[in-house]
N, C-alpha and C positions, 0 to 999 in steps of 0.2 A: 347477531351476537358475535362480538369479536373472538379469535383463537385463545383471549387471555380468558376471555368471559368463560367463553366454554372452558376452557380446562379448569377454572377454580370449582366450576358446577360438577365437573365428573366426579362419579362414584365409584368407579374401577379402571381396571385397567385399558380396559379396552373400549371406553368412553374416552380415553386421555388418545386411542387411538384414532377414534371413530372422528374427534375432534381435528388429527391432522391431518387426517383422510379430506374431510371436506373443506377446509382453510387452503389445501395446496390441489385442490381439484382434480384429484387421483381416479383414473377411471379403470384402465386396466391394470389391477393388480391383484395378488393372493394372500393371505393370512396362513402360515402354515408355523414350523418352528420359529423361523424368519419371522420377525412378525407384520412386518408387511413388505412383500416385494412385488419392484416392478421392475424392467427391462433396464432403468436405467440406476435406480437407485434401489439398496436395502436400508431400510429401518430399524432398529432396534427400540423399543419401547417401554417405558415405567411407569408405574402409575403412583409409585410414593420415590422417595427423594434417594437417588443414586450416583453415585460420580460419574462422571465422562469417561473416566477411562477404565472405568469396572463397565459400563455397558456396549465400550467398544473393543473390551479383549473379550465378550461374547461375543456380539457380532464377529469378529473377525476370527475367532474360532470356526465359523461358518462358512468362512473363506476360503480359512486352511483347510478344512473339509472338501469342498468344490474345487478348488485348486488341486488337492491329492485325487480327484477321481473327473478331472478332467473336464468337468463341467463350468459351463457357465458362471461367471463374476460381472456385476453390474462397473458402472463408469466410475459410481458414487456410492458412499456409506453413511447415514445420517442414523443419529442418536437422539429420543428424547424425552422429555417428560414433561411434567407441570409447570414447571422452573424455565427448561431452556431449551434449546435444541442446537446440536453440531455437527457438523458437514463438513468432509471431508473429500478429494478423489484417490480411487480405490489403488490407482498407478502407484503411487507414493509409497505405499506400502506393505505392494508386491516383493521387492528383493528383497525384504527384512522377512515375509513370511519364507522368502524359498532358503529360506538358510533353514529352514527348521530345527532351530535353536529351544524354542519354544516347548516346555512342558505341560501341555492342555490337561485339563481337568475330564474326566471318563464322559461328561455331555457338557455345553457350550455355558448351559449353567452354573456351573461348577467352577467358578472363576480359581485359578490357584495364584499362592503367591506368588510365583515365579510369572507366569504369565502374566499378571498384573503388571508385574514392576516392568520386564520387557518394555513390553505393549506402552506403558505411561512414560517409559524411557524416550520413548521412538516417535510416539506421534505429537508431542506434544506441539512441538514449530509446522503441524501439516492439517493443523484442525481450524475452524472456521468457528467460531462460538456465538451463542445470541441468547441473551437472555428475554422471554416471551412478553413480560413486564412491560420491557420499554422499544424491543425493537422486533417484534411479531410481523410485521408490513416487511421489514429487511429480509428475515428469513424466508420468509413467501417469495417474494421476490427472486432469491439468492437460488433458491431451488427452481424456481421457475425456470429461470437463465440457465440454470445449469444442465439444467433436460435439453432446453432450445440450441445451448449453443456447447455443450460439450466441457464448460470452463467454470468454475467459482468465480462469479464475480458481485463482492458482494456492495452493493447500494446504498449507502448513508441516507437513511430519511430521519429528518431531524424534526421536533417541532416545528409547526405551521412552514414546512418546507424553507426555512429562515434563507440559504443561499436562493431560492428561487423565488424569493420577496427581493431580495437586495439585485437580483438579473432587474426582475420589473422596475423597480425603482431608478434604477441606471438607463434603460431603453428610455422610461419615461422623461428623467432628464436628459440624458445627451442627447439622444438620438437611437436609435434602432440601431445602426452601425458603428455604434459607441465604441466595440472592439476596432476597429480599423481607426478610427479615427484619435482616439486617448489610450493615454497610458492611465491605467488606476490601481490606486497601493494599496492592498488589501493590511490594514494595522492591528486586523483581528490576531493575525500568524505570522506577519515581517514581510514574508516574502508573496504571498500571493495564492490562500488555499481557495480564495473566492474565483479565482481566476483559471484554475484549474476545472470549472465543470466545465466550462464552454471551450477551454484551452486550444489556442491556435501558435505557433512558430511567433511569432508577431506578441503576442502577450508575454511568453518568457522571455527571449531574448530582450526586451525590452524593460522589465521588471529585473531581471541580472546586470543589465546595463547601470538602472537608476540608481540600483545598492549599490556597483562598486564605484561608482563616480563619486556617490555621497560618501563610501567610506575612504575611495585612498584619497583624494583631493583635500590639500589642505584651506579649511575655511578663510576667505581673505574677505574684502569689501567688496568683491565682486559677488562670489557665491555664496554668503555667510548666511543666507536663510533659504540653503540649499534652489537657489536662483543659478541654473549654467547656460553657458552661449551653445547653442545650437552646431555640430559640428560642421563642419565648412567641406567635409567632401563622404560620398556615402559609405560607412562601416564596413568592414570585411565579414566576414562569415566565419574565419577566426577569431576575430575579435571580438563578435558577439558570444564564441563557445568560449573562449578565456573568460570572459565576466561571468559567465553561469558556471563555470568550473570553479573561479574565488570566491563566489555567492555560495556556492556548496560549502566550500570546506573553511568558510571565514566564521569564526565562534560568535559573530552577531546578527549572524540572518532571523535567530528570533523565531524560526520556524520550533513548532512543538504540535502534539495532540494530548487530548483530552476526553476523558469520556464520564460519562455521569454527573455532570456541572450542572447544580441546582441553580435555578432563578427566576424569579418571576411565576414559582408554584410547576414549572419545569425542566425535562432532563434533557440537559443538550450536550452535542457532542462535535470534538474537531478533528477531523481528519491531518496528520503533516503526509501532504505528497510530494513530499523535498525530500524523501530519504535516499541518499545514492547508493544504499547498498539493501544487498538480500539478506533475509533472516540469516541462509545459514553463515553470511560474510560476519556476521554480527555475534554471531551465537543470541541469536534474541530467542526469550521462552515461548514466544507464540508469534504467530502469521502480523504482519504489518497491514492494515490496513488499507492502504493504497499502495502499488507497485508504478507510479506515472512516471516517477522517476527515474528507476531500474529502468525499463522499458525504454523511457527515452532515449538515457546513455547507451544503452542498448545499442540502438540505430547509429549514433554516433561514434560509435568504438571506431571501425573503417578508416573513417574521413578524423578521427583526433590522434589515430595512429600513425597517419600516412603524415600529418602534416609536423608530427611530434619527430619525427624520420629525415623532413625539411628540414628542424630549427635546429637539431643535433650538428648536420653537414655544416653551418652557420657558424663562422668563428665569433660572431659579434654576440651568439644568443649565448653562447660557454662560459662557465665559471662565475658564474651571479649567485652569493648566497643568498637565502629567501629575507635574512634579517637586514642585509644592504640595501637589498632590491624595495622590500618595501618602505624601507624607512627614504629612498631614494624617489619612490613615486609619492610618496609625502611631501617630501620638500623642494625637490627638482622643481623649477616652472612654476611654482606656487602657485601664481595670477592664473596660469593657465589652465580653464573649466573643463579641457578634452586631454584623458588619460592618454599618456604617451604609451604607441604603439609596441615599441617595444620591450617597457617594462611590465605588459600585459604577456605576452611571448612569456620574457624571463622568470614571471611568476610561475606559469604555467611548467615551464622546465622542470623549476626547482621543487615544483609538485611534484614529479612525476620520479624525478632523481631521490625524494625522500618516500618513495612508494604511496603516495594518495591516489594516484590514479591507476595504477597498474592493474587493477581491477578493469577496468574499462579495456583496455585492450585485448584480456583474458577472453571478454564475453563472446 
């Protein structure tokens, strides 16, 4: 019996427990107010239909408790019921409990309004959500990992594993070493979400390469069915971070996500791991999905800041506006299928002078 099985069968509440007890293979843990802890995560639990965040300003009533008397707090916070479950780490929303701002209610049940609204104000960009329905295997998962390795990291399992049909089908036709050897355009998402599970240095750079080629080069008889000459001497490592830098902030990468996409009598879902910034950069209502991108840039801040430092000293990279420049790699050279070296630079400047990237060197 699946975790969806069991919980539509439960009859109380703590069937709805006993169900997530044994779907997430809980072995040492307690039933007490909490209603189910363990070393690494607390629970909160319903058994008929409650919001997220009426069952997480109980829980973390519980926290402010243990936190005022010195005790013990676990890594993780998970809420849930019939419907869903949400996962949170407890770090996140340590400073906001030590302000104790917060008007609790005389016991943790006693949800007040003020504490509601807090509490709903606060966590909403730090929660992790699954509805049981369609992604029960995620949330397993997601708790799993989370015990093992300290981190939310949550897992996309889609119908009939759809990205892990389309790896096999690709080994089967190219080759086994298909990544090293092709480049392939994933036309689901623009830019490359298929490309992301097995993601190697090698697959992006080369996928930022193929979009900006395709988009600033103007179509002529040589490359008019996106056909280009091979370059004649091997890329920079700047010039690869330039094209994934215009690939980011270019309005036709085509990159998006999607969730609950009916078809074919199922619910499918798309990850975008093209986002270059973080929730809080965005003011987004809720956690992104994938962080590959953040991350990535991440690592690159160093080495895009050092070499942004370079092209400043540079009298030849100065005073390019972004509208000359690109209408300039448009038409310049036209015949010629390999982006000029330097109006890749001057792109990149004029990013960075109108603050699109200044984030990345923050990190």
């Amino acid at each position: 019996m699946t975790l969806h099985e069991a919980l539509q069968a439960a009859r109380s509440e703590e069937d709805v427990k006993d169900a997530y007890i044994k779907a997430l293979g809980l072995k040492d843990y307690s039933k007490n107010l909490i209603d189910i802890q363990t070393k690494e995560i607390w629970f909160e639990a319903k058994g008929n239909h409650r919001t997220t965040y009426e069952m997480f300003t109980q829980l973390l009533h519980y926290v402010q408790v243990a936190r005022n008397k010195g005790e013990h707090v676990p890594p993780f916070l998970c809420v849930f019921d019939r419907q869903k479950a949400v996962i949170m780490k407890t770090a996140t929303v340590l400073p906001f409990l030590d302000k104790k701002t917060i008007r609790w209610g005389k016991r943790a049940s006693d949800v007040t309004r003020d504490a509601l609204d807090q509490v709903s104000a606060f966590i909403g960009t730090h929660i992790v959500a699954f509805k049981i329905a369609d992604h029960a295997a995620e949330f397993i998962e997601t708790v799993k990992t989370a015990i093992k390795t300290g981190e939310i990291i949550r897992t996309r399992i889609t119908p009939d594993k759809v990205v892990d049909k389309a790896y096999d089908t690709l080994s089967e036709t190219l080759g086994k070493n298909w990544q090293r050897d092709y480049i392939v355009w994933d036309m689901c998402c623009g830019v490359g979400n298929l490309e992301v599970k097995h993601s190697t240095p090698d697959n992006l750079w080369q996928a930022a390469i193929v979009f900006a080629v395709r988009r600033l080069i103007k179509p002529t008889w040589i490359n008019d069915r996106d056909q280009f000459l091979q370059p004649s001497e091997p890329l920079t490592e700047d010039f690869k971070r330039d094209c994934l830098i215009y690939m980011l902030f270019n309005g036709s990468n085509l990159t998006a996500s999607a969730d609950g996409l009916q078809w074919n009598g199922k619910s499918w879902s798309i990850v975008n791991h093209f986002i270059p910034f973080t929730e809080e950069e965005v003011g987004a209502p809720a956690r992104f999905e994938s962080d590959f991108m953040v991350q990535y840039l991440a690592n690159l801040a160093p080495v895009i800041a050092s070499a942004e430092g370079a092209r400043q000293s540079s009298p030849s990279s100065s005073g390019r506006h972004q509208s000359g420049l690109l209408r300039s790699a448009r038409n310049d050279d036209a015949a010629n299928p390999v982006i000029a070296r330097s109006d890749s630079d001057a792109a990149i400047q004029t990013f960075n002078e109108e603050g699109w990237i200044a984030s990345l060197r923050s990190q």
